[in-house]
C-alpha positions, 0 to 999 in steps of 0.5 A, spaced: 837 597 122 844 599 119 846 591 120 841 589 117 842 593 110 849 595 109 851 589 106 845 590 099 850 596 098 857 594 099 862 592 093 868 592 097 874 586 097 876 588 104 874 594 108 867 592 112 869 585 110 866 583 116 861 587 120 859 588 128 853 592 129 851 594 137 845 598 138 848 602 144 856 602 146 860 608 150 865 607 144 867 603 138 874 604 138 874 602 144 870 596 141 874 594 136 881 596 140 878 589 144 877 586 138 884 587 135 885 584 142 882 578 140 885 576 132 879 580 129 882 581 121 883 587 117 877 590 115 873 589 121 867 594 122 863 596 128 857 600 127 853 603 133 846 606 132 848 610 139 854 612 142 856 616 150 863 616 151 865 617 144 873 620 143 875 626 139 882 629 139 885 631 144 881 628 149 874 631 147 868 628 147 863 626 141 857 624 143 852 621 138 844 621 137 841 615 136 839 612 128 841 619 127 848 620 126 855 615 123 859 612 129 863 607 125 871 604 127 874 601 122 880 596 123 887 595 119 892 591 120 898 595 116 904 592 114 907 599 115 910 603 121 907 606 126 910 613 123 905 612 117 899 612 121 897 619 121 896 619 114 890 614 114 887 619 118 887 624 113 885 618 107 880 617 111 877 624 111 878 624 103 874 617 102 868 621 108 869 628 103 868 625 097 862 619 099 858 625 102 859 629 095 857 624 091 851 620 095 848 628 097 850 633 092 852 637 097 860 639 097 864 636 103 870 639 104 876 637 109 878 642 116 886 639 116 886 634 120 881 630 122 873 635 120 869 634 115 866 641 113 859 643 109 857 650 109 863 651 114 860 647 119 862 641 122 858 634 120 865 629 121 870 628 126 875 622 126 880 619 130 886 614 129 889 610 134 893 604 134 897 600 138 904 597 137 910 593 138 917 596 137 915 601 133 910 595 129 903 598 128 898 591 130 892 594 130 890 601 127 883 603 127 880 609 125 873 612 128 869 616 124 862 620 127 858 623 122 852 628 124 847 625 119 840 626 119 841 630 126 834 634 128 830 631 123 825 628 128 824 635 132 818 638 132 817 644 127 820 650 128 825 655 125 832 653 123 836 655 127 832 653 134 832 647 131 840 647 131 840 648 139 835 643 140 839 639 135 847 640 138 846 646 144 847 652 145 855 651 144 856 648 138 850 650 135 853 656 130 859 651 128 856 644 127 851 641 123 848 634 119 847 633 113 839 633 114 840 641 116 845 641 109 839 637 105 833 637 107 832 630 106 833 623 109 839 621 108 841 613 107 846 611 113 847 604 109 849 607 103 854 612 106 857 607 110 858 603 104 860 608 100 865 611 105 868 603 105 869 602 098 872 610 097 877 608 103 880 602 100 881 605 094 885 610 096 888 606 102 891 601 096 893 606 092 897 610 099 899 603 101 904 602 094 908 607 096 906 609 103 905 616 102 899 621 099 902 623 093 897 619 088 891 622 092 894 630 093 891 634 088 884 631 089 885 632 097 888 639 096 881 641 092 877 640 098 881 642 102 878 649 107 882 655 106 887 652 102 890 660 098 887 662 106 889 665 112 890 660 118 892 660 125 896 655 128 897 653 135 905 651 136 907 649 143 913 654 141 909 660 139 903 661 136 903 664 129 899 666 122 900 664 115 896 662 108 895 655 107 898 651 102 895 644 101 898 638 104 905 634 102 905 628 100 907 626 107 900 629 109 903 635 113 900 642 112 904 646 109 904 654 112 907 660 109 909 665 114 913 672 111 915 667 104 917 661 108 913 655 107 912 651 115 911 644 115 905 643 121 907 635 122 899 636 128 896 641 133 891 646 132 890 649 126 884 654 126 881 657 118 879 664 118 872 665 116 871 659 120 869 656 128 869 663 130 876 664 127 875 672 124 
C-alpha cells in the first residue's frame, strides 16, 4: 500500500513531511481543505488509492481507478498573495512533467495550464484551490491525479479495446496511463516521492522571487505546441494564434496578426491535439 512505502523513497525537507493515507475518499482536496481547517502544517499530503468525486477545472469530474492511478493533494501555507497562487499550478505540472521523464523514460510534456501529456494524450490533470483572508492565502492546496498504471488488470485484448474499457468510449482517444505508454508497472511510491522532491524544489527557487523566471526556459521546453497553433476561448471572442511560451508571470503568451496576447486563464485548445485539427 502507498503509505506504507512512500516513506523509503522520500528525500524531501518539507513537501510530504507528513503524510495521510485513505483507501477510499470522494476528494483529497476536499481532504486536505478539512485539514487546513484544522491547523494541519505546510507540507501535508493526503493520498487516496481510490477516489469518486474527484474535481477538474471548471467543475468536471475525475474520477480515479483503485491502485491504478495518483490521487494526491498537497497543502501549502505561502506566505504570499493570493494573486500568485495560479503559478503554483503551473509549478506543479513542471515538477509531474519532468518525475514522469525521468522515473519512466518516456517524455511528459505540459498542456497550459494544468494537462500532463504523453504521446498527446492526457495522463495528468491538476487543481489549485485556496482559501483567503483579505486577500492573504491561509491555505492553498494542489491536486494532482495521474492515470498511472490504467488498464493493466484487463484482460488480453487489443490496445485499443482495452483504452475503452479503461476510460470509456468518451475519452478513450484523448486520454491514456502510463502503463499504456510503457508497457510496464510503474511505481506509484516512487512517482509521488519524486513529484515531491521536484516540487519543492522549484516551489523554493518560485518563492524567492514570486515569479517562474528561474524555471522558464526548462518549462517552455516541455511545453505542447509551443511555435504551434492554438485556439483560445475568450469571453470576449474566440481567436487563433501561434504559441509562444509562458512569461515569467506564468500567462500564455499568443501571437495573433504580429501582436503578442497574454492569455491570464481560460481554455486554450493545441492543434493536433483533444481533437483540435
Amino acid at each position: 500500500m502507498v503509505e506504507k512505502k512512500i516513506g523509503e523513497y522520500l528525500q524531501t525537507k518539507w513537501a510530504a513531511g507528513k503524510v495521510i493515507y485513505k483507501q477510499t475518499t470522494v476528494s483529497t482536496n476536499e481532504d486536505a481543505k478539512q485539514f487546513a481547517g484544522e491547523g494541519a502544517e505546510h507540507g501535508l499530503l493526503v493520498i487516496a488509492d481510490a477516489q469518486s468525486g474527484g474535481k477538474g477545472r471548471r467543475g468536471r469530474s475525475w474520477q480515479s481507478e483503485p491502485e491504478t492511478t495518483i490521487s494526491m493533494t498537497l497543502l501549502c501555507r505561502p506566505q504570499f498573495t493570493a494573486e500568485k497562487a495560479s503559478m503554483l499550478t503551473l509549478v506543479m505540472g513542471l515538477a509531474v512533467a519532468e518525475a514522469i521523464s525521468e522515473l519512466t523514460g518516456v517524455s511528459a510534456s505540459i498542456k497550459w495550464p494544468n494537462d500532463i501529456v504523453v504521446n498527446h494524450k492526457k495522463v495528468c490533470g491538476i487543481l489549485t484551490e485556496l482559501g483567503t483572508t483579505r486577500g492573504q492565502i491561509d491555505y492553498l492546496i494542489v491536486g494532482v491525479g495521474i492515470n498511472v498504471n490504467n488498464g493493466i488488470t484487463l484482460p488480453s485484448a487489443d490496445v485499443s479495446e482495452k483504452r475503452r474499457f479503461a476510460f470509456g468510449e468518451e475519452l478513450a482517444d484523448t486520454a491514456t496511463s502510463l502503463w499504456f505508454e510503457t508497457g510496464v508497472e510503474v511505481s506509484r511510491e516512487k512517482l509521488i516521492a519524486a513529484i515531491m522532491e521536484k516540487f519543492e524544489q522549484y516551489y523554493e527557487k518560485f518563492v524567492q522571487d514570486l515569479n517562474l523566471q528561474a524555471m522558464l526556459d526548462v518549462y517552455n521546453s516541455r511545453l505542447v505546441g509551443a511555435g504551434g497553433e492554438v485556439r483560445v476561448l475568450d469571453p470576449q471572442g474566440e481567436y487563433i494564434g501561434i504559441s509562444r511560451g509562458i512569461d515569467a508571470k506564468g500567462n500564455l503568451l499568443v501571437e495573433v496578426s504580429g501582436d503578442v496576447k497574454k492569455v491570464y486563464a481560460g481554455e486554450v485548445s493545441v492543434r493536433g491535439l483533444y481533437g483540435y485539427v
